[in-house]
C-alpha positions, -999 to +999 in steps of 0.1 A: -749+014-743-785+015-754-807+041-737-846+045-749-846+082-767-882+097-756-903+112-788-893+148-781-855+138-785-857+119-813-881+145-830-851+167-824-822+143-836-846+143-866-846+177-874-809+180-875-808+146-897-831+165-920-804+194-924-785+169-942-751+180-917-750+146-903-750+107-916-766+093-885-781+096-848-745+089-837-729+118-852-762+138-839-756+129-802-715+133-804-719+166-816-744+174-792-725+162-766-693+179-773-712+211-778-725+205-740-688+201-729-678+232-743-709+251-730-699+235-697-663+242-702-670+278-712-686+284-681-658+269-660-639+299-674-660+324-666-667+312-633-628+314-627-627+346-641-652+361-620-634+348-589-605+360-599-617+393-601-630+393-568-600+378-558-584+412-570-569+406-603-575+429-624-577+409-659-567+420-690-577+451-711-612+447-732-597+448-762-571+421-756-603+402-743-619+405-775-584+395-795-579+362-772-617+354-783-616+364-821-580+340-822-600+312-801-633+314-828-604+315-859-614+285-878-646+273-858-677+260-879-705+288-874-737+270-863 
């Protein structure tokens, strides 16, 4: 699928070209994409954590909270 990138877009494809992290516009776009999914996905949970706790459960213990998170970022790339 072709789509016409306006100027501001491609100014900011560019940039992350220039960083040297990425071969092409492709991987660019991909990786922006999948970072929009997860943002999206992220929120999901939090919105079905919320209700839950208006729903009346009570969740889990801060510091379990923080261990489930610190296991979920094991081995993610830091941007």
């Amino acid at each position: 699928m072709q789509y016409p990138i306006p100027p501001d877009v491609q100014d900011l494809i560019a940039a992350q070209l220039a960083t040297g992290r990425y071969q092409n516009e492709d991987e660019v776009l991909r990786e922006a994409l999948r970072a929009l999914q997860e943002a999206s996905d992220d929120a999901a949970a939090v919105q079905d954590a919320i209700d839950a706790w208006k729903a009346g459960d009570d969740g889990l213990p801060l510091d379990q909270a923080f261990d489930l998170v610190r296991k979920d970022l094991v081995g993610k790339p830091t941007a």
